[in-house]
C-alpha positions as CSV (number, residue, x, y, z in Angstrom):
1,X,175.4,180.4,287.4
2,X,176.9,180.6,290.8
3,X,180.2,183.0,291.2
4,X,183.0,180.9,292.5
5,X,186.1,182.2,294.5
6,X,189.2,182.6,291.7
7,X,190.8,179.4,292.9
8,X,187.9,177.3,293.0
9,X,188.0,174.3,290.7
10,X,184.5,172.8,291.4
11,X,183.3,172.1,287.5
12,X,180.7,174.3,286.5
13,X,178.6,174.4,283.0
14,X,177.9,178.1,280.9
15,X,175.3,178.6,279.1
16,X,177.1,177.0,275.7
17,X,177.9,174.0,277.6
18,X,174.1,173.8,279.2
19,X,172.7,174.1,275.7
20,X,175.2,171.8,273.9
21,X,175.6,169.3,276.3
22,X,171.6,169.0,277.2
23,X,171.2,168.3,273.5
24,X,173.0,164.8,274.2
25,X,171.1,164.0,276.9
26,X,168.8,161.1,275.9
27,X,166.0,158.4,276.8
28,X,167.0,154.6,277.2
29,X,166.5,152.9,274.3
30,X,163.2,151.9,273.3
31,X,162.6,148.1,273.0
32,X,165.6,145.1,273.1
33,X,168.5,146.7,273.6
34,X,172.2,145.6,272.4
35,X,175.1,145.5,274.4
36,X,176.4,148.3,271.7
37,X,174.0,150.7,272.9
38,X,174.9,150.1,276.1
39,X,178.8,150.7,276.1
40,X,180.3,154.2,276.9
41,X,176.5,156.0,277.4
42,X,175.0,157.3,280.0
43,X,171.1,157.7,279.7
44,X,168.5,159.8,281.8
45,X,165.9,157.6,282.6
46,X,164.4,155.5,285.7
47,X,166.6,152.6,286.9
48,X,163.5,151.0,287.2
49,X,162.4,150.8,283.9
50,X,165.3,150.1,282.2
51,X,167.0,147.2,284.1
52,X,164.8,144.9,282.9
53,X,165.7,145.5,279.0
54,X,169.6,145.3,280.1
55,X,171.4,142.2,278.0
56,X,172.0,139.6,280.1
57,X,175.4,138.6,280.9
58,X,176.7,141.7,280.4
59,X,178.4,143.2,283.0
60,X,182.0,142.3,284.1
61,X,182.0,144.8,286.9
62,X,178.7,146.4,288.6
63,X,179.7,149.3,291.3
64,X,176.4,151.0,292.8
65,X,175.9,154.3,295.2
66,X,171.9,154.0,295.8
67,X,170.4,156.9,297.9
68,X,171.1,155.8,301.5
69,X,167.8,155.6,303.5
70,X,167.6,159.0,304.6
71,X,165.9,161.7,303.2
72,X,167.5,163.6,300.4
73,X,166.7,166.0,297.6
74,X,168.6,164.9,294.2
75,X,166.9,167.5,291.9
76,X,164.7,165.1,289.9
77,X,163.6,163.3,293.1
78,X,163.6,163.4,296.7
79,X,164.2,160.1,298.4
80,X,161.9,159.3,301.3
81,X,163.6,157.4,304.4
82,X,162.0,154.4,305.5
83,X,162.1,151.3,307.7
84,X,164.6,148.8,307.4
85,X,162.1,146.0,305.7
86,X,160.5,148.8,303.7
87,X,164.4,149.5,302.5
88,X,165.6,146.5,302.0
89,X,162.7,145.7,300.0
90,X,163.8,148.9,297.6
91,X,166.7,147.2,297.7
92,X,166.1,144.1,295.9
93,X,163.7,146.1,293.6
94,X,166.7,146.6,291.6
95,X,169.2,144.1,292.5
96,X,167.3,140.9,291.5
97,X,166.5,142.4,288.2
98,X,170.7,143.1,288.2
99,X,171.4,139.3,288.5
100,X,171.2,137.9,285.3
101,X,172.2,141.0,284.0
102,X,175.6,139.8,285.6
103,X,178.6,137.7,283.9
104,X,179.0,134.8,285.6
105,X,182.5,135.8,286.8
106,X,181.6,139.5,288.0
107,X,181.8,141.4,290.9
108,X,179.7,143.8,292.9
109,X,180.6,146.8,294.9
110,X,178.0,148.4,296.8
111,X,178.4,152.1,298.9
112,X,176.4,151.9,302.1
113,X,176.4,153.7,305.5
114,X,176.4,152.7,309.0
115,X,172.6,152.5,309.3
116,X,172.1,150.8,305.7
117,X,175.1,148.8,305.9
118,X,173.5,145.9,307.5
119,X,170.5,146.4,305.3
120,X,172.5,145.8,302.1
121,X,174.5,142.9,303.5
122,X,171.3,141.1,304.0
123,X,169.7,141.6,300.6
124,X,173.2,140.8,298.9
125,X,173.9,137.5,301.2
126,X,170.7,136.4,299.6
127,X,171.6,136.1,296.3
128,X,175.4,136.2,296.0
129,X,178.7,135.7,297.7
130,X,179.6,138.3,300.0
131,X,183.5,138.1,300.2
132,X,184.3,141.8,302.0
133,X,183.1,145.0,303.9
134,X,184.9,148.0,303.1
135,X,185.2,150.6,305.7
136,X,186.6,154.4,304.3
137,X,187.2,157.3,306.5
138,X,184.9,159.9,304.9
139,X,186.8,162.8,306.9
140,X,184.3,165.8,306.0
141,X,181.6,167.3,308.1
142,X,180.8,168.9,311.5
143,X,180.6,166.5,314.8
144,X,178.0,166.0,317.0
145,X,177.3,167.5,320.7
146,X,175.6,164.1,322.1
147,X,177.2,161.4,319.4
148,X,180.2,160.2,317.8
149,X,181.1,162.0,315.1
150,X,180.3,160.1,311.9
151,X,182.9,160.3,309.5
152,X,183.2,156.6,307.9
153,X,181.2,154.4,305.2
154,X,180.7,151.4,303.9
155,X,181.3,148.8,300.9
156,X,180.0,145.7,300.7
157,X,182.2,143.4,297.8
158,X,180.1,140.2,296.5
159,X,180.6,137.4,293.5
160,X,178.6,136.1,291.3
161,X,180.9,132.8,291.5
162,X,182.5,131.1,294.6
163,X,185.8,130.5,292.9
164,X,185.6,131.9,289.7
165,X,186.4,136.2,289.7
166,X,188.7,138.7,289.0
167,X,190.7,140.4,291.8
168,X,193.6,142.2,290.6
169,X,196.1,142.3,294.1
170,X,199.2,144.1,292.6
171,X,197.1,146.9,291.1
172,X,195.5,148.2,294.2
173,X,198.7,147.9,296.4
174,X,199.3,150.8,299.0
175,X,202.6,153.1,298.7
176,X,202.8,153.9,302.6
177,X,205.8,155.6,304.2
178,X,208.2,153.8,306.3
179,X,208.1,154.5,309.6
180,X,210.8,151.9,311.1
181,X,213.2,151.1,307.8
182,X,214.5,147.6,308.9
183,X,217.7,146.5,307.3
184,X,218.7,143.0,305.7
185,X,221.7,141.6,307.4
186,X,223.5,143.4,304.7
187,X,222.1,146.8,305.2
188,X,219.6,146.1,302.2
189,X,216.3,147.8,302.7
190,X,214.0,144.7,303.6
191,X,210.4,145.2,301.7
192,X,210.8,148.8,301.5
193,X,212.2,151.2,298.2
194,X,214.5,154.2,299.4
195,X,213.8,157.2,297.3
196,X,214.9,161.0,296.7
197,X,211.1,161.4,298.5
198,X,211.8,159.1,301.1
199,X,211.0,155.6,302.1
200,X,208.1,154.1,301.0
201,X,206.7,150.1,300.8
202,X,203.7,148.9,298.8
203,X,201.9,147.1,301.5
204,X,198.3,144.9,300.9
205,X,195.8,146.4,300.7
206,X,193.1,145.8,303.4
207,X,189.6,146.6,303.6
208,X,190.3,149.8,306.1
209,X,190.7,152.9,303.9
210,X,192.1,155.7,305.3
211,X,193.9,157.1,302.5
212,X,190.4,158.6,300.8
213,X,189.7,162.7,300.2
214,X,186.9,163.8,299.8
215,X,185.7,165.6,296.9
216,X,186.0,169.4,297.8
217,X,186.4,173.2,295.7
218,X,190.2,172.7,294.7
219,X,189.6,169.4,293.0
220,X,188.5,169.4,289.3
221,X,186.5,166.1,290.2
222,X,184.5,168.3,292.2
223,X,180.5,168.8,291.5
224,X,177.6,170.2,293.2
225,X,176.5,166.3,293.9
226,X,174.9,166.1,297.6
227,X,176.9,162.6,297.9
228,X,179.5,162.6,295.2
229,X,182.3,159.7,295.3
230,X,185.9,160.3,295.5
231,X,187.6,158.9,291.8
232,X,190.3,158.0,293.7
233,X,187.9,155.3,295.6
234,X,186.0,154.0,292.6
235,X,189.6,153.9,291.1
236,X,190.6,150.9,293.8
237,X,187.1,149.1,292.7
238,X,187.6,148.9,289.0
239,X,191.1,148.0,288.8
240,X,190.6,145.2,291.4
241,X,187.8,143.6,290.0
242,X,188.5,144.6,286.2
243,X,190.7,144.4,283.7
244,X,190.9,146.7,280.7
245,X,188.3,146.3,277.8
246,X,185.6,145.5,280.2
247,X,182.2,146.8,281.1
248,X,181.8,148.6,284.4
249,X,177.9,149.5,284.7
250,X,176.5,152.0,287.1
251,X,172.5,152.3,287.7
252,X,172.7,155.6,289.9
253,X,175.3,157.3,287.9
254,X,175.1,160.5,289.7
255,X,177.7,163.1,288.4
256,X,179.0,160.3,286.4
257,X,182.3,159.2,288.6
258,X,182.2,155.4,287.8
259,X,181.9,156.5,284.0
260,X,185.1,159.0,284.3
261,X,187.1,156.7,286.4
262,X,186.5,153.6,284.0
263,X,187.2,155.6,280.7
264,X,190.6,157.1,282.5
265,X,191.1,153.5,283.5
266,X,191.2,151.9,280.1
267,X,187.8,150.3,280.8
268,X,183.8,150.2,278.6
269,X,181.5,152.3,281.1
270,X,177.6,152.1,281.1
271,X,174.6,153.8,283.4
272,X,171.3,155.2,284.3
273,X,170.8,158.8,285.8
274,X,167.4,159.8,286.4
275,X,168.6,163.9,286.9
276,X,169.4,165.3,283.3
277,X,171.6,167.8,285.2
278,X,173.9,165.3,286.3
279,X,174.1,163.3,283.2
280,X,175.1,166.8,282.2
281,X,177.7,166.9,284.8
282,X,179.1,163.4,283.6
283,X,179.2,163.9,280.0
284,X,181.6,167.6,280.5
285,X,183.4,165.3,282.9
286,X,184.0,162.8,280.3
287,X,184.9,165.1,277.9
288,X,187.4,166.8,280.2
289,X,189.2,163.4,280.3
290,X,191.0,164.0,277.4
291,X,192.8,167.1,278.7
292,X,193.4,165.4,282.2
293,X,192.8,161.9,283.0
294,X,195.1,161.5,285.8
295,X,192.7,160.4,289.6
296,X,193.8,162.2,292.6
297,X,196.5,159.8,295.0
298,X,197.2,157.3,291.8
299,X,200.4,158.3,290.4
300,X,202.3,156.0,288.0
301,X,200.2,153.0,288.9
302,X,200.5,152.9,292.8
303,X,197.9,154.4,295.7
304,X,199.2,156.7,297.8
305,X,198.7,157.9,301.0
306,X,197.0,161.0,302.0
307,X,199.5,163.9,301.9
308,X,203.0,161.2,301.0
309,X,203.2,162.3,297.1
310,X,206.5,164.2,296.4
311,X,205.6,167.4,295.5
């Protein structure tokens, strides 16, 4: 096990919780699956394999962080960059089989970057309503001597329905501080709160995201991941486009984010992860929920900006 400095938080397993939790690692279920076998597990498995024995109509919410097409090593496999056809056709390897997998009212996030972006606006276009782009300042990273420094990603929000979805506005709301507190004619603050911290408004939210850290060694959230999500992010996706009681499914499950922020949430989680040391990962994450199941910048129900929260 790697030595960590004292005041690093980054989760780490022993050997009791290597053995334990590797003993709850499992398969996808064999055969027709139910939606009960689905709800709060994580298996460790090929995407590939198991979307097609997914119940239909069963996911409310569907939030997916596919390798980007660049070449990465994540343990189990390394994924190969390729063209942009050859991508996009990877792409809707595992999207179309998603569709009918789908409620009929959900939503679907998908994490892109600047060279895929365009790649996964095409395949989703296609087949559903795209409604948004998201663009969040991934601040992290060392620039470059003949390029813009590249320090943002994407998220492309779809619909299964024109008309008919869930988009909750008041929960994702932005406490920002107040720069220029205008009055009422009566002195009344006008769309801003004075507080003992200061003066702060909730203010829409848009699809610019500037208010996002990025996982790093004094966070608990933190992992050894290569691409790892902030919770805080995936946080703004499932209370938007869920409500509580309702399945959020994640096919590249990674460290397990989408899992730890739904359960915190009050939502049912579901996934795939083909590395067994990452399913690891999310299942001491999950577990760690009940001890602390706050998300880093939500506070009380409202979104903070970066470096605003009263101390």
């Amino acid at each position: 096990m790697t030595t960590r400095a004292p005041r690093n938080r980054t989760l780490t397993l022993d050997r009791q919780d290597k053995a334990r939790l590797k003993a709850l690692v499992s398969k996808f279920p064999a055969g027709s699956v139910k939606f009960s076998q689905l709800k709060d597990r994580i298996y460790c498995d090929d995407v590939f394999k198991c979307l097609p024995r997914l119940p239909d109509h069963s996911i409310d919410l569907l939030i997916v962080d596919p390798p980007y097409n660049l070449t990465k090593d994540y343990g189990e496999v390394i994924f190969q960059a390729r063209g942009a056809i050859e991508y996009e056709a990877w792409l809707e390897e595992w999207i179309v089989p998603l569709l009918k997998k789908l409620k009929a009212n959900a939503s679907v996030y998908v994490c892109c970057d600047w060279r895929t972006s365009v790649s996964v606006y095409n395949v989703l276009s296609k087949y559903l309503f795209v409604r948004n782009r998201i663009t969040w300042e991934r601040e992290k990273g060392r620039g470059a001597k003949a390029n813009w420094k590249n320090c943002s990603e994407d998220i492309w929000y779809a619909t299964v329905s024109k008309d008919d979805f869930t988009f909750n506005l008041e929960a994702v709301k932005l406490k920002r501080k107040v720069i220029a507190p205008y009055t009422n004619q009566d002195g009344t603050p006008k769309d801003w709160q004075k507080t003992a911290a200061g003066n702060f408004r909730l203010t829409h939210p848009s699809n610019l995201w500037t208010d996002i850290t990025i996982p790093f060694w004094s966070m608990p959230e933190n992992t050894d991941h290569p691409t790892q999500k902030p919770e805080k992010l995936i946080a703004k996706l499932i209370l938007a486009s869920s409500n509580e009681g309702e399945f959020v499914y994640d096919p590249f499950m990674g460290s397990g984010t989408t899992a730890v922020v739904a359960k915190k949430l009050g939502r049912h989680f579901g996934g795939v992860e083909l590395n067994p040391e990452y399913v690891q990962w999310a299942l001491k994450r999950l577990e760690n929920v009940a001890s602390d199941d706050g998300i880093q910048g939500y506070v009380n129900g409202e979104f903070w900006e970066r470096n605003t929260l009263p101390k």
